[in-house]
Structures are given as C-alpha cells and as structure tokens.
C-alpha positions, 0 to 999 in steps of 0.5 A, spaced: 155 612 774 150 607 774 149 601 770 143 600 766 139 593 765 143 587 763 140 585 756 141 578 755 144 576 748 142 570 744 136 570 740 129 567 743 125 563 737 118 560 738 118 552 737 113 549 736 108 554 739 113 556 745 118 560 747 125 557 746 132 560 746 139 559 743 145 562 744 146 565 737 142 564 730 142 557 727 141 553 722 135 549 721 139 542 721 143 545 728 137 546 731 135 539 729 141 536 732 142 540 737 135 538 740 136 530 737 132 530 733 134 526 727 132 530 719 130 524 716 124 524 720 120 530 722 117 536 717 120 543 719 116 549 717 120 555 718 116 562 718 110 559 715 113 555 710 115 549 709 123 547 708 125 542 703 131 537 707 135 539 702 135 547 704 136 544 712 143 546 712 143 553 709 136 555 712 137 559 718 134 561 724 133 569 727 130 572 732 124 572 733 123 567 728 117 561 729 119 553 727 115 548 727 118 541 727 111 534 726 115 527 727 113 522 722 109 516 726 109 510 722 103 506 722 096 507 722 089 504 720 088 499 715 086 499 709 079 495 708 083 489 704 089 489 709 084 487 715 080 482 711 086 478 708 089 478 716 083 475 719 
C-alpha cells in the first residue's frame, strides 16, 4: 500500500499581503502577541474590514483569511502656526 502525500496541517493566512502560516486558527490579539506587536498601537483589517480593539480577543483568524496590521507613527509635519512659534 502506498502512502499518499503528506498534507500539511495548519492554516496558511495572508499577512500584510504575504503568506503567513500558523499552526492552528487564532485570535486576532494572539497573532498579535505572537508576532510582538503591541494592540495599542496598530490598526488590523481582517477580511477587508476593520476590527475594533475591543473585538481582538474574540475575532478569530482561519484559513485563508487576509490580515492587515498598519503601525501608528508618532509625528509628522507641522502645523504652519507650530513652525512660526518654533523659529
């Protein structure tokens, strides 16, 4: 008998536009963590839509599924009346 191909288990998401694979489904707060990225800084999209903090830890992440994660970046130009007070 012969032994068929080895499939492999796991689940294969596309993070950030590229593909990404974990052992089994997670949470988005897992991923998070799992990855060292701290929630109270980053924005994640999941499926095309936009996950409120609050719904990390209950929002799960499947095969095939697409997630976004954008840092905040502190800072920035300006404002006009910030640079004339600063010269």
């Amino acid at each position: 008998m012969g032994v068929g191909p080895v499939v492999p288990s796991g689940v294969r998401i596309h993070l950030n536009g590229e593909p990404h694979d974990l052992t089994a489904s997670i949470t988005i707060a897992a991923l998070l963590e799992r990855l060292g990225i701290d929630s109270r800084r980053v924005a994640v999209e999941h499926n095309l839509t936009v996950v409120k903090r609050a719904d990390y830890n209950k929002t799960m992440v499947e095969e095939a599924d697409e997630v976004e994660i954008v840092n905040f970046v502190g800072g920035g130009a300006q404002s006009s009346e910030t640079a004339r007070r600063t010269k």
